[in-house]
N, C-alpha and C positions, 0 to 999 in steps of 0.2 A: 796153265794158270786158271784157266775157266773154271776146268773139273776142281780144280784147289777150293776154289770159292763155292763153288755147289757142297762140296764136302764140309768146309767149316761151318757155311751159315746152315746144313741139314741138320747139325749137330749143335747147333749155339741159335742165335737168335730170330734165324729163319724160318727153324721150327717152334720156336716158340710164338711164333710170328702167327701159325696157322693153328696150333690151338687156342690161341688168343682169337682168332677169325671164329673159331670152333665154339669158344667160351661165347661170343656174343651172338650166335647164332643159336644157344641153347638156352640164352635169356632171353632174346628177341620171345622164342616160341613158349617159353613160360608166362610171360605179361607182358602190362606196361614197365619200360626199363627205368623208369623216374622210382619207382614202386620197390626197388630190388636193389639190393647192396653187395659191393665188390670190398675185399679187404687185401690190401698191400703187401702188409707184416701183420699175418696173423699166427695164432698158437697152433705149434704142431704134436705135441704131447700134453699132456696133463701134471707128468711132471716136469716140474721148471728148472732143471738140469739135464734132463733130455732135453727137453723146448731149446733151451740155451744152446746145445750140441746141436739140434738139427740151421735154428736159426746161424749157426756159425757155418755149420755143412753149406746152407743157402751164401753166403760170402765168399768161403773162397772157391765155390762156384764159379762167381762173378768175377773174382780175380783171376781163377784158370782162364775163362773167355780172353779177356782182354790178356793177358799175357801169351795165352797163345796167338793172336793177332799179332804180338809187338814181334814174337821171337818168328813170324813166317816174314815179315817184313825184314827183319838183320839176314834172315835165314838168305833170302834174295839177293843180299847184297848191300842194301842199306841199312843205314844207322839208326835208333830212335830219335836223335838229332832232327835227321829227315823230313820227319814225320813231328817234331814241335814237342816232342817229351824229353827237354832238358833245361837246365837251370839258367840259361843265358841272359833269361828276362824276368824274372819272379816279379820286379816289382810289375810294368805292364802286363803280365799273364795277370796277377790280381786286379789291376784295374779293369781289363779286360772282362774278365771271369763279373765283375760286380755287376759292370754296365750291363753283360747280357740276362744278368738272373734277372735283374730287374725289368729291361728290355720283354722278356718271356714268361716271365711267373704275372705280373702284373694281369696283361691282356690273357695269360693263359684261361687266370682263375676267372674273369670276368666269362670266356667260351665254356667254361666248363660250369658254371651255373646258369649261361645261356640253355647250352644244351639240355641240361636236365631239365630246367624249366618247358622247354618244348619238347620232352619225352624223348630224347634222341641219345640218354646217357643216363649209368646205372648211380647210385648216390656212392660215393668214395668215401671209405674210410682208410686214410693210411696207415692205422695201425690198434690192433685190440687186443694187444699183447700185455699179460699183466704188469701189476705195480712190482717190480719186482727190480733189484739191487744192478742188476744186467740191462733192464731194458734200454735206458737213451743210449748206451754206449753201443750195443746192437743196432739200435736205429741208425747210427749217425755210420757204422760199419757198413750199413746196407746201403745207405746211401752213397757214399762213396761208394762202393762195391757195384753199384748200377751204374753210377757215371765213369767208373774206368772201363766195363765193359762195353757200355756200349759205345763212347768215345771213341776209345781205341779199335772196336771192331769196326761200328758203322761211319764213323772218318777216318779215322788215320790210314786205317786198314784196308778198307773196303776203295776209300776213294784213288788211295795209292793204286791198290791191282786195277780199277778201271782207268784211269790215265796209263797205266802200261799196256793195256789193250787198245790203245788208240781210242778212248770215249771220250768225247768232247765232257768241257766242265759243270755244262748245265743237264746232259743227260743221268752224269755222275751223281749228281747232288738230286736228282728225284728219284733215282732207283733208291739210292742210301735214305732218303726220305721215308721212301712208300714203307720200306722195312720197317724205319723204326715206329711211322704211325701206325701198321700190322702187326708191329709187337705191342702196342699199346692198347689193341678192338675192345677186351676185355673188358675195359672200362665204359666202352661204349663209341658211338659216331664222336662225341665232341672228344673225347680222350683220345682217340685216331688221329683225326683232324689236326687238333693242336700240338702234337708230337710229329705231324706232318709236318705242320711249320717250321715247329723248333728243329726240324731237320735239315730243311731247305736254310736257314739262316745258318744254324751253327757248321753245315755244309759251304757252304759261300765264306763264312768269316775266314775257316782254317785253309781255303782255298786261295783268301787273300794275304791272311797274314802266318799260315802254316805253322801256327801255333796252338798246340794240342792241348798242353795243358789248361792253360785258359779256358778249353770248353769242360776241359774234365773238372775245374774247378765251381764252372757257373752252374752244370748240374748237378755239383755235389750238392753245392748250398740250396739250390733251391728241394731237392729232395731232403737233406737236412730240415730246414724250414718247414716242410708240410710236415715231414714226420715225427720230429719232436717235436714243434710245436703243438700239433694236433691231441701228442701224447697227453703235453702238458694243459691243455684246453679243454679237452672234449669232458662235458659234463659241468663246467663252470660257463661255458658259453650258449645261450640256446640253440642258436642257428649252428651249432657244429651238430652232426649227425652222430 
């Protein structure tokens, strides 16, 4: 079960985890990181049907991740039930899902213009992808597309195979932490940091109320939220970068 988990996260967000370490270690040595801009969803062709093809490549990416977590969990012996990805509670998974975007986007955004402000974080653009007939519906794919994999990998997933290793709850929930704030470095110390947190809570909640969904739906919206929004913003707002 060990070697299981070293093989999926080498391959999925563990490695993404350490060039993300890598991305900010290659900014750090370029300047100041307040000075220097990271983009989320940006263009990967020039033509905007490749771009669209690749941007969609990039989704069910993120959908393979998180489904191969769901089907090594059945694969064990249990259910998605199990693990909180089923329809038993829709209306409390949304309540749930609300309270925490807001719980986490609020404080997030305030750490994340701390940070920059004291040069400890690159300026974030979540998206500078053209005007184009695709984009918010790609946005809003990618966004869910991030919050099912990483939900379902670094909780449902991750937190089930360490409770089967005998790891107490609170070791569970910083190691699944550390990951997803080393998947975030990229962005910088405050981007790490506060995706550290969002770890350790959305860790803890699914550990009290083992419901899955509910976190996959509080980071869909809040990644929804910056990234359309921003779409729809950036350039009528001053302080938007």
């Amino acid at each position: 079960m060990t070697a299981e988990l070293w093989v999926v996260f080498g391959v999925t967000l563990g490695l993404s985890g350490m060039r993300s370490a890598l991305a900010l270690l290659q900014s750090a040595l370029l300047g100041p990181l307040a000075k220097q801009h990271v983009t989320l969803n940006a263009p990967a062709a020039q033509n905007p049907y490749i771009d669209l093809a690749f941007q969609l490549s990039y989704v069910v990416q993120l959908v393979g991740w998180g489904a191969l977590g769901g089907y090594l969990v059945v694969r064990a012996g249990l259910t998605l039930r199990d693990i909180g990805l089923d329809r038993s509670r829709p209306g409390r998974d949304v309540a749930t899902a609300l309270g925490l975007a807001a719980l986490i986007g609020i404080p997030g955004l305030g750490l994340y213009l701390a940070a920059r402000a004291a040069g400890l974080n690159l300026t974030v653009q979540p998206s500078t992808l053209s005007d184009t007939w695709w984009r918010l519906p790609v946005l809003v794919a990618s966004a869910v597309g991030n919050a099912w994999a990483e939900e379902v990998l670094l909780t449902g997933y991750l937190l089930t195979r360490l409770r089967q290793l005998g790891w107490s709850a609170n070791r569970s929930v910083v190691v699944s932490a550390l990951v997803r704030g080393c998947y975030h470095l990229y962005q910088g110390l405050g981007g790490g940091l506060g995706n550290l947190v969002m770890g350790v809570v959305f860790g803890r909640v699914w550990q009290r109320t083992g419901r899955l969904w509910a976190l996959v739906g509080a980071h869909a919206l809040l990644d929804v939220i910056a990234f359309v929004g921003y779409a729809l913003l950036a350039g009528h707002l001053s302080w938007l970068p």
